[in-house]
C-alpha positions as CSV (number, residue, x, y, z in Angstrom):
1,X,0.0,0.0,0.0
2,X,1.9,3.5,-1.0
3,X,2.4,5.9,2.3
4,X,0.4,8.5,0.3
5,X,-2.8,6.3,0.9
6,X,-1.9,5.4,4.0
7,X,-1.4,9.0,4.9
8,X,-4.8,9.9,3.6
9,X,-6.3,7.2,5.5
10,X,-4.7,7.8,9.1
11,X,-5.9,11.6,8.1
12,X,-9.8,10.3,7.5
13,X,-10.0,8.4,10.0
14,X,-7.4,8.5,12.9
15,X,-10.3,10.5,14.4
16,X,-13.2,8.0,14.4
17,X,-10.6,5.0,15.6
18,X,-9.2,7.6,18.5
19,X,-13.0,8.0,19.6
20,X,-13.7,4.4,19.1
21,X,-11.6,3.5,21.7
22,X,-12.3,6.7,23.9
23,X,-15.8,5.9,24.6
24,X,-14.7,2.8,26.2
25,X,-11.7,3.3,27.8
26,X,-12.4,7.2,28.2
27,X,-10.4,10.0,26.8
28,X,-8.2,10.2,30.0
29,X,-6.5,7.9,28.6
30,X,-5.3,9.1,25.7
31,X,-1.4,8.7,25.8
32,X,-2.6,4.5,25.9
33,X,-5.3,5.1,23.0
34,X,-3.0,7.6,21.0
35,X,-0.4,4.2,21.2
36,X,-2.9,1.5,20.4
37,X,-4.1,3.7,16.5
38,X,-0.4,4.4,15.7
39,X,-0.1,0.5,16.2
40,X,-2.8,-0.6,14.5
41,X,-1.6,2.2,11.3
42,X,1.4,0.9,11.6
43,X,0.7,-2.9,11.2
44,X,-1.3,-1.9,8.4
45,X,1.8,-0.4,6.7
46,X,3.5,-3.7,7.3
47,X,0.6,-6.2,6.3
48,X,-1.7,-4.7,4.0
49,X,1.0,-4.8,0.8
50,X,1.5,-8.3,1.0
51,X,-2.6,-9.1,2.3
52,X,-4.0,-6.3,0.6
53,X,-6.7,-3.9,1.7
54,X,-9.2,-5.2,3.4
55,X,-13.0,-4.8,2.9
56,X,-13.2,-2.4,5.4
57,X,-10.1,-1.1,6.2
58,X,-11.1,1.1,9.2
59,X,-12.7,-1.8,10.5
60,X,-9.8,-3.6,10.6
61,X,-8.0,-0.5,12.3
62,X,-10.6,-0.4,14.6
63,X,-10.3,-3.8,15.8
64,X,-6.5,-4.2,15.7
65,X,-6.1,-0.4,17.8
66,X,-8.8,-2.1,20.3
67,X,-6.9,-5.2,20.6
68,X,-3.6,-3.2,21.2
69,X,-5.5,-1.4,23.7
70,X,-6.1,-4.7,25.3
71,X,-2.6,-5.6,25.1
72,X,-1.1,-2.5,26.7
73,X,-4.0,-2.6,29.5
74,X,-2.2,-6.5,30.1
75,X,0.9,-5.3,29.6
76,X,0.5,-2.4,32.6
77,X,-0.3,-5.1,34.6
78,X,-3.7,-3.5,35.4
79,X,-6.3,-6.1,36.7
80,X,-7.5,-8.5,33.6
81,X,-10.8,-7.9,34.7
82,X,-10.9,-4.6,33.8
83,X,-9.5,-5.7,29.7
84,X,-12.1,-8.5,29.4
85,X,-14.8,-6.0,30.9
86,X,-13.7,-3.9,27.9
87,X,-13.1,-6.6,25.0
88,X,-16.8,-7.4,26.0
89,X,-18.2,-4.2,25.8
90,X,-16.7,-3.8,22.4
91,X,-17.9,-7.1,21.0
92,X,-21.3,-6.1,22.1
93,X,-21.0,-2.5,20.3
94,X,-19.6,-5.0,16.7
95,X,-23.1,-6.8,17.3
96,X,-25.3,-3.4,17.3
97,X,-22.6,-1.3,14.6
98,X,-25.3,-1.4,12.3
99,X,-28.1,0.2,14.8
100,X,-28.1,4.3,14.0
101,X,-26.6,6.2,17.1
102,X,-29.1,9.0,18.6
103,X,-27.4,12.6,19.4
104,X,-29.3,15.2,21.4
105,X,-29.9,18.5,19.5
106,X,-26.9,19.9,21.4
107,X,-24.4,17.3,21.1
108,X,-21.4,17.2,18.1
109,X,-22.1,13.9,16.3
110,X,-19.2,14.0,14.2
111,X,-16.8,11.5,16.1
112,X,-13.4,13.9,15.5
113,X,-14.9,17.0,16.1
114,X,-15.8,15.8,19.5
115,X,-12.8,14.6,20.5
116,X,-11.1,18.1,19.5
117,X,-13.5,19.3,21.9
118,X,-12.6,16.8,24.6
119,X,-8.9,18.2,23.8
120,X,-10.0,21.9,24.2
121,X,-10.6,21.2,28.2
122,X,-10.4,24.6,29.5
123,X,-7.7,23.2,32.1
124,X,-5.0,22.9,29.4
125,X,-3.7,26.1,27.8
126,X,-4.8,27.2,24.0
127,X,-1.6,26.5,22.8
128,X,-1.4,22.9,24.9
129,X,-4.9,22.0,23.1
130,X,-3.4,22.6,20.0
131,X,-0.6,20.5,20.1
132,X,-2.7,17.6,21.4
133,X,-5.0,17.7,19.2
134,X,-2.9,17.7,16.7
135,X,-0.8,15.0,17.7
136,X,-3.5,12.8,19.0
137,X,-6.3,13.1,16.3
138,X,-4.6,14.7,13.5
139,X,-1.5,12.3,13.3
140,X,1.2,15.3,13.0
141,X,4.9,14.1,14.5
142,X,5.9,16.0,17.1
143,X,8.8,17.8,14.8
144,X,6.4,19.1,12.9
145,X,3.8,20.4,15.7
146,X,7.5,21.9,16.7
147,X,8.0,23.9,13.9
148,X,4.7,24.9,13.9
149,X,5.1,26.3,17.2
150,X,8.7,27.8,16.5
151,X,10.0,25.4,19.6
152,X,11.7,22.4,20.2
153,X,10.8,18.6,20.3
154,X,11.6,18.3,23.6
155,X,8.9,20.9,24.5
156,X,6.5,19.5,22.5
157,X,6.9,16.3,24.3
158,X,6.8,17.6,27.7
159,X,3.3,19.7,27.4
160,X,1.7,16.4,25.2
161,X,3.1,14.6,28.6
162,X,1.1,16.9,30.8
163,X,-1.7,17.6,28.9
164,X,-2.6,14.5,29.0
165,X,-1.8,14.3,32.4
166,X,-4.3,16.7,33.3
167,X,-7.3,15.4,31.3
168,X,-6.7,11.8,33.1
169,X,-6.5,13.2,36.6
170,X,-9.9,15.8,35.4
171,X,-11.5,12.5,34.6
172,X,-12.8,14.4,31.4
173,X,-16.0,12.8,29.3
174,X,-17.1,12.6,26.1
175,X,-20.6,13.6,26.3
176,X,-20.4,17.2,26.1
177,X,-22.9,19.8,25.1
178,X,-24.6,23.3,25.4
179,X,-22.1,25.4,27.9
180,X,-19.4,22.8,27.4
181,X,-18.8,23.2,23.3
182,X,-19.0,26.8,23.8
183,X,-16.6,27.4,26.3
184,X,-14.3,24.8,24.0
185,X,-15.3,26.8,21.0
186,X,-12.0,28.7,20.9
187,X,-9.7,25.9,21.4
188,X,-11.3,24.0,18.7
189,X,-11.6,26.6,16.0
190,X,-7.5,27.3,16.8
191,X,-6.9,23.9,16.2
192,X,-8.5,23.8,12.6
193,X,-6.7,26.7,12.2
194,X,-3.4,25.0,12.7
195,X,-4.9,22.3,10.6
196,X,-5.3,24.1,7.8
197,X,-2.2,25.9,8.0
198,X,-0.5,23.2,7.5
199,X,-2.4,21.9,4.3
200,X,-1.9,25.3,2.7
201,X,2.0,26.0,4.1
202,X,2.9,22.7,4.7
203,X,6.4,21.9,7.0
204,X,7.0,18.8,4.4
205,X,9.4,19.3,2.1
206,X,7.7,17.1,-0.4
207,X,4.7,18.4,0.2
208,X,4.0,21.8,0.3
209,X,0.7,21.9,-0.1
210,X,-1.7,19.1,1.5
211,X,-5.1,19.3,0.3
212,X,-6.7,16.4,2.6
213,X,-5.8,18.6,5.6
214,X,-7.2,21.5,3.9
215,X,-9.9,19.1,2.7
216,X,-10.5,18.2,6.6
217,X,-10.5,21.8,8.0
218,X,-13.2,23.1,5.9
219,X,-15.3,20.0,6.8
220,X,-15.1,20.5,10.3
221,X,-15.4,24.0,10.3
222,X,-18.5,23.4,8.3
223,X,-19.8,21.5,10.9
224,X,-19.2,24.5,13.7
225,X,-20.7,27.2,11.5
226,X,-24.1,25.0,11.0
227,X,-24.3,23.5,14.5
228,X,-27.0,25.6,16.5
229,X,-24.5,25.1,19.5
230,X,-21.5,26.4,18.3
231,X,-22.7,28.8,15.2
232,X,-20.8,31.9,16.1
233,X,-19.5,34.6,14.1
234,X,-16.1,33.4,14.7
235,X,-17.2,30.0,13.0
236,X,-18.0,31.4,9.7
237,X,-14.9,33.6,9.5
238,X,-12.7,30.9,9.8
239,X,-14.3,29.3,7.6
240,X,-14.4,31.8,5.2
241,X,-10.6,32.5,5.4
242,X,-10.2,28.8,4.5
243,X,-12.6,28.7,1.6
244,X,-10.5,31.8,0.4
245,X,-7.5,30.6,0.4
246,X,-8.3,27.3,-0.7
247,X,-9.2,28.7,-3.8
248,X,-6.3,29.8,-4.6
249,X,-4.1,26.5,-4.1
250,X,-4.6,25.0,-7.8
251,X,-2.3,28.7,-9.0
252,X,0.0,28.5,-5.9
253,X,3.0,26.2,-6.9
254,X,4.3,25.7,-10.7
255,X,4.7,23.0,-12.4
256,X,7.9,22.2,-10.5
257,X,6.8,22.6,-7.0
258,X,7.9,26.1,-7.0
259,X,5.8,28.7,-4.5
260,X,4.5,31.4,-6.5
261,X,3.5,34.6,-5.1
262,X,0.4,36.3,-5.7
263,X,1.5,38.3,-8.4
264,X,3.1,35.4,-10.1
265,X,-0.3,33.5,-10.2
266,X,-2.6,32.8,-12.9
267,X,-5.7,34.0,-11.4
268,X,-7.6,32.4,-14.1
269,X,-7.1,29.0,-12.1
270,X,-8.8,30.0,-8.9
271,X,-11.4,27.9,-8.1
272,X,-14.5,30.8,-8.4
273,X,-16.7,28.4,-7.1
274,X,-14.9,28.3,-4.0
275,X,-14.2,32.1,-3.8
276,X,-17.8,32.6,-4.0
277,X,-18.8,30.3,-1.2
278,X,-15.7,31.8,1.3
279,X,-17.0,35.5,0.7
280,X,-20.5,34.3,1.6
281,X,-20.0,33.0,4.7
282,X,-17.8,36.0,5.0
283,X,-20.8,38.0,5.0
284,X,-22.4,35.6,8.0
285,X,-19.7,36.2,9.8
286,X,-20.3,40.2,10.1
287,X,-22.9,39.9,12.9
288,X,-22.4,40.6,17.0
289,X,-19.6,43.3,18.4
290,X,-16.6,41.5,18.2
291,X,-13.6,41.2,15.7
292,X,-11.7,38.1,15.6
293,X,-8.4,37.7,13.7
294,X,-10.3,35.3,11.6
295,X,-12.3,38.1,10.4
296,X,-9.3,40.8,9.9
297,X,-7.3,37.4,7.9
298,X,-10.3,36.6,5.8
299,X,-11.0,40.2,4.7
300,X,-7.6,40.2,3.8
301,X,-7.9,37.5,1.6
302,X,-10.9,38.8,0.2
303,X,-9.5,41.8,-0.8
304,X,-6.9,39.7,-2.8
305,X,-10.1,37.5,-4.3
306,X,-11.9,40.6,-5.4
307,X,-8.9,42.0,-7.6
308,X,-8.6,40.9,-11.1
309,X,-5.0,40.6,-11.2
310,X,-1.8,42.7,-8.9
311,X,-1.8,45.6,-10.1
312,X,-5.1,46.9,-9.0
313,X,-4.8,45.2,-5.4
314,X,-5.9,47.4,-3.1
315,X,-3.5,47.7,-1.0
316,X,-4.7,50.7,1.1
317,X,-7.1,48.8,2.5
318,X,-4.8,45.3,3.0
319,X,-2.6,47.3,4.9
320,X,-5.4,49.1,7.4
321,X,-6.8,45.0,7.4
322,X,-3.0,44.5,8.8
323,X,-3.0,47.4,11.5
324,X,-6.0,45.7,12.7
325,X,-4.5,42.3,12.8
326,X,-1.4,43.6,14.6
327,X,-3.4,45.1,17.4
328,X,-5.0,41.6,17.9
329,X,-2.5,39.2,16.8
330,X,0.8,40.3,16.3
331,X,3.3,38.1,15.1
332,X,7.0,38.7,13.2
333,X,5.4,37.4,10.2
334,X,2.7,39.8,10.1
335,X,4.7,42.5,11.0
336,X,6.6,42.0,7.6
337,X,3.7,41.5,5.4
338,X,2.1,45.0,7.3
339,X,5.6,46.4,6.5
340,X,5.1,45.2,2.4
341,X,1.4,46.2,2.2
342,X,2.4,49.5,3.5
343,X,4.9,50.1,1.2
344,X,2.3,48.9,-1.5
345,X,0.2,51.2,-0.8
346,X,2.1,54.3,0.0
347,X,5.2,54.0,-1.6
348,X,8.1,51.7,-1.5
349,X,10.1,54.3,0.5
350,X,7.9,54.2,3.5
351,X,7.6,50.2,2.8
352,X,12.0,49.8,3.2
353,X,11.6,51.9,6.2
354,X,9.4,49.8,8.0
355,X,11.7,46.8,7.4
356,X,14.6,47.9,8.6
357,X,12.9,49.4,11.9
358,X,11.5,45.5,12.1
359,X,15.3,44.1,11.2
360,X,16.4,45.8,14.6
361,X,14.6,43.1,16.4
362,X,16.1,39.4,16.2
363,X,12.4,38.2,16.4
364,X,12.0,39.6,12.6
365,X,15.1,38.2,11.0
366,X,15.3,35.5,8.5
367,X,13.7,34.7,5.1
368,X,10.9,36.2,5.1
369,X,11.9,39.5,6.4
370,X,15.0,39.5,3.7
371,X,12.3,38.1,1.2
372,X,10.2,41.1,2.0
373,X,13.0,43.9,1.6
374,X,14.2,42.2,-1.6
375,X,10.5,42.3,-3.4
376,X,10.6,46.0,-2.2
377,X,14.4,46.9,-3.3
378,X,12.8,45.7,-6.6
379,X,10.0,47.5,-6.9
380,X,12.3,50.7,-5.9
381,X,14.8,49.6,-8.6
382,X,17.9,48.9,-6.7
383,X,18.3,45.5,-8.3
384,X,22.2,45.4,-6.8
385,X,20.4,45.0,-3.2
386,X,17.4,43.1,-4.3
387,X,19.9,40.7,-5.4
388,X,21.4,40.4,-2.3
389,X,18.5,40.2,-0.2
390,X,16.9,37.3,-2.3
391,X,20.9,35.6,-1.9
392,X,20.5,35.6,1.9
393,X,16.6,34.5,2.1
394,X,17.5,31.5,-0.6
395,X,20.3,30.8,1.9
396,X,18.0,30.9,5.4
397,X,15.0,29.3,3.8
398,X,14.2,26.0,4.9
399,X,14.4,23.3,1.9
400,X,11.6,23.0,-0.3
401,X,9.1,24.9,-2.4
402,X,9.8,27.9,-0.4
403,X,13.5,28.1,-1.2
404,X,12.5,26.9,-4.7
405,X,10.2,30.1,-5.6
406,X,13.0,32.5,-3.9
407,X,15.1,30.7,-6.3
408,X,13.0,31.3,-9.2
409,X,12.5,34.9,-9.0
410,X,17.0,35.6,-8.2
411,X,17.1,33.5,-11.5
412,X,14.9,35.7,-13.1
413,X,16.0,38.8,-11.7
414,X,20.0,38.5,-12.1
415,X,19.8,38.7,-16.4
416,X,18.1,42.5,-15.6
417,X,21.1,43.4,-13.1
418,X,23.7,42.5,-15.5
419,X,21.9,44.1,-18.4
């Protein structure tokens, strides 16, 4: 079986097989379950390309991750009572699979959407949500949740370690509803938006872009917006961000793997369908008092959806959008692309200035920040320092289509500078 299907499986399902087990051996457990479905993935990496698929592969996840379960519940020398009480309680839910299962009006029926809420206890910090949830239901290594998070593995290790730690000794359930999803509500919607994030920027060298995590996002996020529990402003602008951006994957790379910026693309490949659907639930999300960054992000991209090409961007209102989105989420990267927009907008002059008050900071330096001076230094003219500037961001840029488009655009820019 190739890794990619294997991949796209653990990503489809990983969630339903993590509940499976949760709602028997409850989600306190999790550093036990979160063992068992790696196990039962990775037996099926090792037996299914000499067996073959089997009818129904997540059943036979299912079964393999419970009897791991089992195993480890021997293995830890708890009381064998306690496994056969389970292994019975599962062979009587294999009997009644095929009866419908009821949910309250208030209740998330989708099985990994409730687990995300389950991870989004209000005990553990936003960030520490995150993480797990992306670890535990989402499958990501713990290298990649680190350079999500700009830390180390070690780190990561140590707050999965006590996360879960804290959700055994909480004794946390999976029936939640009403008061409970809302409270979680902003956990949850963070951790789709990690999700996505890394479908559309992806850590993975060989995979810059990874639809089925985009493809995942939406889906969920789809569910919050139209769930009469959790249906909150913030809900549809998330979701309209994604459906924005989403649209524009199919233009994002060349034909080589290369990232292309947005002036590079061929617009005529967005997905209009798409674009269409994210600025409608951009206009759902424009109710109530309150102005999330998903709101500030999504305008942003809608401002880029709305232009017909670059040149008639406008960039006056991107870069008030990014003096919004500073005051509620600053970060160095939007620091630089406020910086860009400015200088977009109101000259290149006042754009360069920006940047090198940001380059004082070591929290700004790196790629993106000498990225962002070269594309301006362009636009100016100096091509002597825009050369430079694209020499040192090739050189800090991490391998992959991101170095590969900064490579692109020195290749085409050095035949003008020796002209």
């Amino acid at each position: 079986m190739p890794s990619h299907d294997l991949d796209r499986l653990y990503r489809q399902h990983a969630g339903s097989v993590t509940a499976a087990l949760a709602r028997h051996l409850g989600p306190g457990m999790l550093e036990l379950i979160d063992a068992a479905v790696q196990e039962a993935f990775l037996r099926a990496a090792q037996h299914w390309p000499a067996t073959g698929v089997p009818d129904s592969p997540v059943g036979w996840l299912i079964m393999t991750a419970r009897n791991s379960a089992i195993d480890q519940i021997r293995q830890r020398k708890q009381a064998y009572a306690k496994a056969e009480a389970v292994a019975q309680g599962w062979r009587a839910e294999a009997e009644s699979a095929q009866a419908p299962q009821a949910y309250f009006h208030d209740e998330v029926a989708d099985d990994e959407l409730r687990m995300m809420f389950v991870c989004c206890d209000p005990c553990l910090a936003v960030e520490a949500q995150v993480m797990l949830g992306l670890r535990t239901l989402c499958g990501f290594p713990t290298a990649d949740i680190a350079a999500a998070f700009d830390t180390s593995d070690e780190a990561v290790a140590k707050r999965l370690s006590r996360a879960r730690s804290k959700l055994r000794q909480r004794g946390v359930r999976l029936d939640l509803s009403g008061a409970d999803l809302r409270d979680r509500l902003a956990g949850v919607l963070a951790m789709l938006y990690a999700l996505f994030t890394e479908g559309y920027a992806s850590h993975l060298e060989a995979r810059p872009l990874r639809l089925e995590l985009c493809a995942d996002a939406i889906r969920l996020a789809g569910l919050l917006a139209d769930h009469r529990e959790t249906e909150d402003p913030r809900c549809h602008a998330l979701l309209a961000l994604m459906l924005l951006q989403r649209a524009r994957m199919p233009a994002r790379t060349d034909p080589d793997g290369a990232l292309l910026t947005l002036e590079e693309q061929d617009r005529g490949r967005w997905d209009r369908s798409v674009l269409a659907a994210g600025l409608k639930r951009l206009k759902h999300a424009a109710t109530g008092d309150r102005l999330h960054r998903y709101h500030i992000e999504a305008g942003i991209a809608a401002c880029h959806a709305a232009a017909p090409n670059f040149a008639v961007t406008d960039w006056s209102v991107i870069a008030d959008l990014y003096d919004q989105l500073m005051a509620v989420a600053p970060s160095p990267v939007v620091a630089i692309n406020r910086a860009v927009a400015k200088g977009l907008a109101l000259g290149t002059g006042l754009g360069l200035s920006r940047l090198h008050d940001l380059a004082k900071d070591p929290a700004h330096r790196g790629y993106l920040l000498d990225a962002a001076f070269a594309e301006l230094f362009e636009r100016q003219g100096h091509l002597d320092k825009a050369v430079d500037r694209f020499r040192k961001s090739v050189i800090q840029a991490p391998p992959g289509a991101a170095r590969l488009g900064l490579e692109r655009r020195l290749e085409r820019l050095l035949p003008r500078l020796s002209a």
